[in-house]
TIFIDO-428089 format. One line per 5 residues: number of its first residue (from 1); their letters; for each residue x, y, z of N, C-alpha, C. Coordinates in nm, 2 decimals. Layout:
TIFIDO-428089
NUM) a) X:Y:Z:X:Y:Z:X:Y:Z ~ ...
END
This chain:
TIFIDO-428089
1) xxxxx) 10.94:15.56:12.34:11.02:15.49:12.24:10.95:15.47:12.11 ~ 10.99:15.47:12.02:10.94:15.50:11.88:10.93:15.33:11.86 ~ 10.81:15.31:11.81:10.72:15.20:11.78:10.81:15.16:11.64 ~ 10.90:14.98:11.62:10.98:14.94:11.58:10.94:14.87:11.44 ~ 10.75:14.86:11.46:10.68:14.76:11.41:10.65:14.79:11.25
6) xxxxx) 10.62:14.76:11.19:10.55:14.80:11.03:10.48:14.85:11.03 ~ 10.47:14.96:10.89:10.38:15.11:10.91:10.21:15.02:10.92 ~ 10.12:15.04:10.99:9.98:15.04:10.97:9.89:15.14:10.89 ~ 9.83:15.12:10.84:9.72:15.25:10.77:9.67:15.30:10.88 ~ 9.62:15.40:10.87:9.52:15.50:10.94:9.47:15.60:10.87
11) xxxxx) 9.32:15.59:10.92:9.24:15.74:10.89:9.33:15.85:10.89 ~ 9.28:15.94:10.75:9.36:16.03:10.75:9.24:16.18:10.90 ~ 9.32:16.27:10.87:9.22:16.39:10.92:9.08:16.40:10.90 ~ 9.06:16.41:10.76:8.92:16.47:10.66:8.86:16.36:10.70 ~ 8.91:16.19:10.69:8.81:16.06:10.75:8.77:16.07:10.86
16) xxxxx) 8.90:16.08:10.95:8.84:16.05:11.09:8.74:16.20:11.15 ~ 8.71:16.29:11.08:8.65:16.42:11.07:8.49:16.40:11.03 ~ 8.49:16.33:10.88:8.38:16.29:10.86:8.28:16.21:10.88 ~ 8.40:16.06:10.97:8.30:15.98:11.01:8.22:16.05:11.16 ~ 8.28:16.15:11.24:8.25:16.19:11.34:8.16:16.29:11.32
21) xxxxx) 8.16:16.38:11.21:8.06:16.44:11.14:7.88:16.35:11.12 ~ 7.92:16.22:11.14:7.81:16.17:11.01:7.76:16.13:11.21 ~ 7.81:16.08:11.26:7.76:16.04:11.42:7.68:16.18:11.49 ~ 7.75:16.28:11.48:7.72:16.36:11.52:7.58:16.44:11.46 ~ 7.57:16.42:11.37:7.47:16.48:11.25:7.34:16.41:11.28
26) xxxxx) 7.38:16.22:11.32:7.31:16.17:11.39:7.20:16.16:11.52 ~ 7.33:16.23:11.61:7.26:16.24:11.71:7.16:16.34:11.73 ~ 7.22:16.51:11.64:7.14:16.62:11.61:6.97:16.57:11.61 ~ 6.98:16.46:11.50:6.83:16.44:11.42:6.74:16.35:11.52 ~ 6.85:16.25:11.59:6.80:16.17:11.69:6.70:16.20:11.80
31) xxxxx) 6.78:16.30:11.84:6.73:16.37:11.96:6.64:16.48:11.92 ~ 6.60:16.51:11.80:6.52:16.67:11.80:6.37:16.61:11.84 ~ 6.29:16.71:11.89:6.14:16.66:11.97:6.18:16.62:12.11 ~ 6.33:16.57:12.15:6.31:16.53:12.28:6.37:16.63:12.38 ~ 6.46:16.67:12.35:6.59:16.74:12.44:6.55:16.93:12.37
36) xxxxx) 6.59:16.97:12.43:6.62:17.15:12.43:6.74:17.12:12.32 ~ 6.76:17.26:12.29:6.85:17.28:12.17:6.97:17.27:12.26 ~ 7.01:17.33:12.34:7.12:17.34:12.42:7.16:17.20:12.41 ~ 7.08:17.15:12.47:7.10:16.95:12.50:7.13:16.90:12.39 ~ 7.08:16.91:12.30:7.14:16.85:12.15:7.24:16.91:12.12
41) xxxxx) 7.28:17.01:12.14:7.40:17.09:12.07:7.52:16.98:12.15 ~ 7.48:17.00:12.27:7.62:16.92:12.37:7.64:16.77:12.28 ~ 7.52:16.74:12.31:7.48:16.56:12.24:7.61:16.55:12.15 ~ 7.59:16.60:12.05:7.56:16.60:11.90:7.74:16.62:11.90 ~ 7.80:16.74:11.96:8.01:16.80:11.99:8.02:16.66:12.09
46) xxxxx) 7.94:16.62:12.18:8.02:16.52:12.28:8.07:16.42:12.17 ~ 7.89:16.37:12.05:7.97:16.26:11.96:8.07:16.27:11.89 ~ 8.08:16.39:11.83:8.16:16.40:11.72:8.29:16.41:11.79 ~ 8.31:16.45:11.91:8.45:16.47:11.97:8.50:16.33:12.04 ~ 8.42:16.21:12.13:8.44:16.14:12.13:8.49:16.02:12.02
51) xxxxx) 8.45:16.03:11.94:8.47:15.96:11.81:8.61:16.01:11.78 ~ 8.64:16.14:11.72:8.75:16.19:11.69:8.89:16.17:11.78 ~ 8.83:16.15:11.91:8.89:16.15:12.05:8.96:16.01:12.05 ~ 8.87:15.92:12.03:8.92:15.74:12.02:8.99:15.73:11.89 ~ 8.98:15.75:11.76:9.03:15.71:11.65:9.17:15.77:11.69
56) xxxxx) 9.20:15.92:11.71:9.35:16.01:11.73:9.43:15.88:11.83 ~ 9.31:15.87:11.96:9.39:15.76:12.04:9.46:15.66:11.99 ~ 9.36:15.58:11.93:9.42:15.47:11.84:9.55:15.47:11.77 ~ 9.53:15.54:11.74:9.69:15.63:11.64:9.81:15.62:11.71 ~ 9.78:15.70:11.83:9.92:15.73:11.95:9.97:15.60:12.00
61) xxxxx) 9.84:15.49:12.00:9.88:15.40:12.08:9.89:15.29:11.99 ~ 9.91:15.28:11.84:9.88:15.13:11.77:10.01:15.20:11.64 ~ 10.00:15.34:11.59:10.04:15.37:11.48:10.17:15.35:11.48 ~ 10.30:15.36:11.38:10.38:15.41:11.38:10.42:15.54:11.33 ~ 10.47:15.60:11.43:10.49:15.74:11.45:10.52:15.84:11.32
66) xxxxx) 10.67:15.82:11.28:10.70:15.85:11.17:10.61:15.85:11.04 ~ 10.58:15.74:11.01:10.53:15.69:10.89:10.41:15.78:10.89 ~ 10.32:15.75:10.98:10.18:15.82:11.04:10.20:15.95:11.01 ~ 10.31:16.04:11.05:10.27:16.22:11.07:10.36:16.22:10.94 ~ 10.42:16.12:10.87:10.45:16.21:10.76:10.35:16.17:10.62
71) xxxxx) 10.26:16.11:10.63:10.15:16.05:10.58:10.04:16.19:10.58 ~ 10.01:16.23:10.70:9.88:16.30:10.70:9.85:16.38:10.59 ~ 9.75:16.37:10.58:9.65:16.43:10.43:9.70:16.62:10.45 ~ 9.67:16.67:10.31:9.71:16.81:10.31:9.58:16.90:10.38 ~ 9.46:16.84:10.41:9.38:16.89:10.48:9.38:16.89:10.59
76) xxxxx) 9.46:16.88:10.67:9.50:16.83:10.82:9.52:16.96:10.90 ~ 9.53:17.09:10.79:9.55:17.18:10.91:9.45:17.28:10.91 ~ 9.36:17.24:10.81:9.23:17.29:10.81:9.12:17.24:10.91 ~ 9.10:17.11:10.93:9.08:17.06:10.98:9.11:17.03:11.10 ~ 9.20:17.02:11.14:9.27:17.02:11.29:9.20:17.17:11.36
81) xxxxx) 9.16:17.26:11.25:9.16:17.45:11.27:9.01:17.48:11.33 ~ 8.93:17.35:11.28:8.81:17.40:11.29:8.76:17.29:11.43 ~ 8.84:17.16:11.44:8.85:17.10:11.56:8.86:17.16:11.62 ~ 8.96:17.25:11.67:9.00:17.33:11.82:8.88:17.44:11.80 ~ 8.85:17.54:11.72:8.76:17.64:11.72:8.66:17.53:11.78
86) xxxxx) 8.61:17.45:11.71:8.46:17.41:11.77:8.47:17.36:11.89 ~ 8.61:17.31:11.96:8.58:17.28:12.13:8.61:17.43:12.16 ~ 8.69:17.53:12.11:8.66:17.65:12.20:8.51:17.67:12.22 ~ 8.44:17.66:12.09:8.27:17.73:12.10:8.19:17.65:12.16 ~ 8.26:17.50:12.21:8.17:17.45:12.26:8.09:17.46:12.42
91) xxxxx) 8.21:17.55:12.43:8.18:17.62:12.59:8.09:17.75:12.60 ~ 8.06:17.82:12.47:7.92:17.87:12.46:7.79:17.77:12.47 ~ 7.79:17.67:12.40:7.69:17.59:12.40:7.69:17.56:12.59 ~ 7.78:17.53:12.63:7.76:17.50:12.80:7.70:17.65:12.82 ~ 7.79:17.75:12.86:7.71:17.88:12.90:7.53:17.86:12.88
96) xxxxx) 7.52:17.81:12.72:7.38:17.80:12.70:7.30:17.74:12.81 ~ 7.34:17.60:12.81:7.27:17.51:12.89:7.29:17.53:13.03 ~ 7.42:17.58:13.09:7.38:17.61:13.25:7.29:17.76:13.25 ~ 7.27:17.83:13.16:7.16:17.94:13.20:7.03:17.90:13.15 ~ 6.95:17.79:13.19:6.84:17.75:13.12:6.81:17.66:13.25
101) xxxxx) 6.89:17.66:13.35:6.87:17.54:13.41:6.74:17.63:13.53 ~ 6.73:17.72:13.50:6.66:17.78:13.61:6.50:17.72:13.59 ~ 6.45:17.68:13.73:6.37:17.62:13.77:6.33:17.43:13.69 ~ 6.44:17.41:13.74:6.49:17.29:13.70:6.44:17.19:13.82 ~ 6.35:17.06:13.81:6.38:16.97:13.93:6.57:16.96:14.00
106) xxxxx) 6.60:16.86:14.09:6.71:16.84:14.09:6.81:16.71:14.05 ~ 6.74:16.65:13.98:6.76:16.54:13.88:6.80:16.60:13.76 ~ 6.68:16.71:13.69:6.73:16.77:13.55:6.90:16.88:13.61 ~ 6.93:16.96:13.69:6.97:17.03:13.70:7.13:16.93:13.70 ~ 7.12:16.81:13.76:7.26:16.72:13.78:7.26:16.65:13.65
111) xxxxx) 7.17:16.68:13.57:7.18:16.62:13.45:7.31:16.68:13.36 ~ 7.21:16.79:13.36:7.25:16.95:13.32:7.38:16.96:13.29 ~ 7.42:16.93:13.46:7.57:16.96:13.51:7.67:16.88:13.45 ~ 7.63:16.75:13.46:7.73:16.63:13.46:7.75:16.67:13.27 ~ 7.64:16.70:13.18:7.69:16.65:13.06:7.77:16.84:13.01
116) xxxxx) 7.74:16.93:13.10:7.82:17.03:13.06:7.95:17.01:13.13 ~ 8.01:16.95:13.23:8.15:16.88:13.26:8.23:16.80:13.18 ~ 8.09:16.69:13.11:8.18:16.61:13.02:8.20:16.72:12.90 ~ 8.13:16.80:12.85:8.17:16.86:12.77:8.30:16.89:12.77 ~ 8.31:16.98:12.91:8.44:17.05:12.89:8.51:17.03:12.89
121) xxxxx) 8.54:16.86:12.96:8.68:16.79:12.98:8.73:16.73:12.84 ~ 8.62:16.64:12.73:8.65:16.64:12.61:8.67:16.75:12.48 ~ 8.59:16.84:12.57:8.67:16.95:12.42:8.80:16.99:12.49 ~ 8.83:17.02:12.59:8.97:17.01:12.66:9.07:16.95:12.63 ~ 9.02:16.81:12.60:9.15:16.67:12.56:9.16:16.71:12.42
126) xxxxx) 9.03:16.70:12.38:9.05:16.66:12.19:9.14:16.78:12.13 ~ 9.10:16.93:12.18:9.24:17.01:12.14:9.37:17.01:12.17 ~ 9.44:16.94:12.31:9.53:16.90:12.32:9.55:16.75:12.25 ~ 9.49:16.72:12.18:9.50:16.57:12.15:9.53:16.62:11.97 ~ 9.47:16.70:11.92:9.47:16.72:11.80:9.59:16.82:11.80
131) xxxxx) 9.67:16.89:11.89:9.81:16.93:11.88:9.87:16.80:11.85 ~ 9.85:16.68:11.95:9.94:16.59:11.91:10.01:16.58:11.80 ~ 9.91:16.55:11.72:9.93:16.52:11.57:10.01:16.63:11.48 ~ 9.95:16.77:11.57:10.09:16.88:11.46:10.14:16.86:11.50 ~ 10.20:16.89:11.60:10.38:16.85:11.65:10.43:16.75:11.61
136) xxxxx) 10.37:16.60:11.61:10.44:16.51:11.52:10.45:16.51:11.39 ~ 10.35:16.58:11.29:10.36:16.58:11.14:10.46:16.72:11.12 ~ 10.49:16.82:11.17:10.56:16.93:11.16:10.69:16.83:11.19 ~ 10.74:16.78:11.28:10.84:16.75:11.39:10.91:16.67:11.24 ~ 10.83:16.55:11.19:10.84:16.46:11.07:10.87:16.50:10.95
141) xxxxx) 10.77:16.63:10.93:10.79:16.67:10.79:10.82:16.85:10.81 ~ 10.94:16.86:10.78:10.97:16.98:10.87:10.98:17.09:10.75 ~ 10.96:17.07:10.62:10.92:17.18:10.51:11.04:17.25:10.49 ~ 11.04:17.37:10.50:11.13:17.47:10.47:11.21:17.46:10.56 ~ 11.24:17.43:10.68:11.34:17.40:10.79:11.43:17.27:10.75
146) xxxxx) 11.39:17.23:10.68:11.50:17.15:10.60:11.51:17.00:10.68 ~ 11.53:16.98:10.85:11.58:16.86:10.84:11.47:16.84:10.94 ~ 11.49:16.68:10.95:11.37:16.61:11.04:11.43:16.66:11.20 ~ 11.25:16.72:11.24:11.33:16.78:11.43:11.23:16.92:11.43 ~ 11.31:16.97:11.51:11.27:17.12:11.58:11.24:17.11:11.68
151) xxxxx) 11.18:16.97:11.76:11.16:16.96:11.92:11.31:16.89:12.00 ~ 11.34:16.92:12.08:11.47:16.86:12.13:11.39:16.79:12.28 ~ 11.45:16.64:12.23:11.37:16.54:12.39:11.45:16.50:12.47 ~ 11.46:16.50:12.61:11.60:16.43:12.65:11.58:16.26:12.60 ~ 11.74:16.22:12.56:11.75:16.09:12.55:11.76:16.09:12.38
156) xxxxx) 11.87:16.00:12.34:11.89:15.99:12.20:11.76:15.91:12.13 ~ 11.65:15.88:12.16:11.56:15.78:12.07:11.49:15.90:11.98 ~ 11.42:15.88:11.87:11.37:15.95:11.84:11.20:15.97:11.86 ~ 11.12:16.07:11.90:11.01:16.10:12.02:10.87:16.01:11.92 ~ 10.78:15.94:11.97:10.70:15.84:11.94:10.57:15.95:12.00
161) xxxxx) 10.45:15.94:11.96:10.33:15.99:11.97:10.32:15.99:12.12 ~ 10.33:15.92:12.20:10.35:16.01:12.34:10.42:16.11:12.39 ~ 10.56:16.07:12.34:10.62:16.22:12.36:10.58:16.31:12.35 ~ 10.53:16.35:12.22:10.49:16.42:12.18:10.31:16.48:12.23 ~ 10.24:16.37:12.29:10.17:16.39:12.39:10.23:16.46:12.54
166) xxxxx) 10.27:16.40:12.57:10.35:16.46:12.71:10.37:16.62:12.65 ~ 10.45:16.68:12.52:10.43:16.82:12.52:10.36:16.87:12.50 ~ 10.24:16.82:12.43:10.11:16.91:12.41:10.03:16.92:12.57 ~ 10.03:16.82:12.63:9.97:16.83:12.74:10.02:16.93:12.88 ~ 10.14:16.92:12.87:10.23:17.05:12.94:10.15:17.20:12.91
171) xxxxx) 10.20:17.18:12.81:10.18:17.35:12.71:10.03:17.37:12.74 ~ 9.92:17.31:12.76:9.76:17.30:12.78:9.75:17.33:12.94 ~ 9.84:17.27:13.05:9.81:17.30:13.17:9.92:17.40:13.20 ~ 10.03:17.44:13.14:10.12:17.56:13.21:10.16:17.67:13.09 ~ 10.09:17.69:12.99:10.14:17.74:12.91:10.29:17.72:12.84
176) xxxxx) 10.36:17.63:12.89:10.48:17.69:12.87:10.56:17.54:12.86 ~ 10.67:17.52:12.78:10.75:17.37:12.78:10.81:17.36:12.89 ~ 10.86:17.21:12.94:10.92:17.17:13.06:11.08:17.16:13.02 ~ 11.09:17.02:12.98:11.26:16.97:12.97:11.20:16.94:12.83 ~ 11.18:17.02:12.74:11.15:17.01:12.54:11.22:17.16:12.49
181) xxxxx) 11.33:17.14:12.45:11.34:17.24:12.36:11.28:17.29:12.25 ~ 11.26:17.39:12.17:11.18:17.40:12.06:11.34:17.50:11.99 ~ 11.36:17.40:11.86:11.43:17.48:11.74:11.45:17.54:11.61 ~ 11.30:17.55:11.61:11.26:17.58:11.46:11.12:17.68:11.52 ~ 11.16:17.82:11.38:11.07:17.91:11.41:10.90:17.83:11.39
186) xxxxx) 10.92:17.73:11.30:10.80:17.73:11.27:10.72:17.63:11.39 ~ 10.78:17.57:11.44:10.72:17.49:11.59:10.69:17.60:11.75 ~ 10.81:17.70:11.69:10.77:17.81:11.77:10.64:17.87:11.76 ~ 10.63:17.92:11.68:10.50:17.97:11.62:10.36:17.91:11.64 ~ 10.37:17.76:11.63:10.27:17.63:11.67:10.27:17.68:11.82
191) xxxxx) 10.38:17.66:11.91:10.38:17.61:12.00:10.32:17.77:12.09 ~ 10.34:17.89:12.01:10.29:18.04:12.08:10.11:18.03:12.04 ~ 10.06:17.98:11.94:9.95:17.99:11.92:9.88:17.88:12.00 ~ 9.94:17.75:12.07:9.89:17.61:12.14:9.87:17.72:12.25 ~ 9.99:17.77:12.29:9.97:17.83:12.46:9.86:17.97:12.46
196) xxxxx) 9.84:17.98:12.34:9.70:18.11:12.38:9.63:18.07:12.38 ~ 9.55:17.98:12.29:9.46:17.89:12.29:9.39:17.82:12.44 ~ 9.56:17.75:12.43:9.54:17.68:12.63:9.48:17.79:12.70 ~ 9.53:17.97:12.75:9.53:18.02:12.82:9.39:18.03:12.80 ~ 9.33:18.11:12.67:9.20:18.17:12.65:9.10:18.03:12.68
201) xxxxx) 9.13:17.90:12.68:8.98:17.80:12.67:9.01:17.84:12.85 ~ 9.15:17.79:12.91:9.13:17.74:13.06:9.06:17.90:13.11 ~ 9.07:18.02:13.06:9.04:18.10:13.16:8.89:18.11:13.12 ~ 8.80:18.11:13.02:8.69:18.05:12.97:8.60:17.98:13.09 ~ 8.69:17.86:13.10:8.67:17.73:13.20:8.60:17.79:13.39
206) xxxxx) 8.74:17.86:13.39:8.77:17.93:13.49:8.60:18.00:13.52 ~ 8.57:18.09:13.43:8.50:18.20:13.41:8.38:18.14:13.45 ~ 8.32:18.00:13.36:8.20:17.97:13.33:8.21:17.90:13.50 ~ 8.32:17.85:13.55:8.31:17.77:13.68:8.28:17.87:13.81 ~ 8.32:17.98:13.79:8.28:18.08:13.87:8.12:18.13:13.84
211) xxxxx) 8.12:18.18:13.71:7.97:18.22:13.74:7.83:18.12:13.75 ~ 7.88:17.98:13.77:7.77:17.92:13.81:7.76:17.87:13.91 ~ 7.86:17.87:14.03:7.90:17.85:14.11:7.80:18.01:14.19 ~ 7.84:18.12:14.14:7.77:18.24:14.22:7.62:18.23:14.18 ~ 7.58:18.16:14.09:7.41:18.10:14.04:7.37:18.05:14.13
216) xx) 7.47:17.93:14.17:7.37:17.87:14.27:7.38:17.93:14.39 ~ 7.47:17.97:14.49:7.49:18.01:14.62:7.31:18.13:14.61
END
């Protein structure tokens, strides 16, 4: 249900980008002399994605909808562009760290493991999390398509930052929309580039789960 309440401010993209930037940059410096480069690399995407991860949240769960995605800054799709690239690459940084683990105690090796898991599940969310936001600023501010829409939701309300979660999160685990129509080429086009994305990180996922799985046996 679309939130009834008065518009609230929020960070735009480039803010909530750079304050996660400046944590992250942190941790980089924090940790050098202690950890392997691999380990900092994870450190350093965990913060910056966690950060980015909670602020988007906040949004979904406090903002109002409309106001919010037709608000977003003009840097938002640049930005959103280099969010998803950097959780795809951040699963090279994993590859990094599970092939280093050799002759590891078995404390370091669950170490290893657990923070290349969290990796993957937050660069996982944060690119379906950072669709959120297009589908609702496209859905809101519909450009050359002329009228407010292009997603069709069952039920006459108009779709609130969950909804709009609910479709990004679909499209991330099946490729493909459930009960959402899509009527505008230009959501189409979003919604053909979300589902390759999805396919290429999960089969990534897939890949990196298999070959360290045949490491250890």
């Amino acid at each position: 249900m679309e939130k009834k309440d008065s518009y609230r401010p929020t960070l735009t993209a480039l803010q909530r980008s750079l304050i996660a930037l400046v944590f992250g940059g942190l941790i980089w410096f924090v940790t050098a002399g202690r950890y392997s480069w691999q380990i900092r690399l994870l450190l350093a995407w965990l913060a910056y994605a966690l950060i980015v991860l909670s602020l988007i949240w906040v949004i979904i769960g406090w903002a109002d909808t409309r106001q919010t995605a037709q608000r977003e800054d003009e840097s938002r799709t640049a930005i959103y562009l280099l969010t998803v690239v950097g959780a795809m690459f951040s699963l090279f940084g994993v590859i990094a760290l599970l092939g280093s683990m050799h002759g590891l105690s078995a404390w370091e090796t669950t170490r290893h493991v657990a923070l290349s898991s969290l990796t993957v599940v937050c660069s996982w969310t944060l690119m379906h999390s950072v669709f959120i936001l297009h589908y609702a600023h496209i859905y809101y501010n519909p450009g050359s398509d002329a009228v407010v829409g292009g997603l069709e939701f069952p039920g006459n309300e108009p779709p609130d930052y969950l909804d709009f979660a609910y479709f990004s999160f679909v499209i991330g685990m099946t490729y493909q929309v459930s009960d959402v129509s899509i009527s505008t080429k230009r959501l189409r086009r979003l919604n053909l580039l979300h589902s390759l994305l999805s396919f290429v990180f999960n089969v990534l996922i897939i890949t990196l789960t298999i070959n360290f799985v045949t490491s250890i046996l």
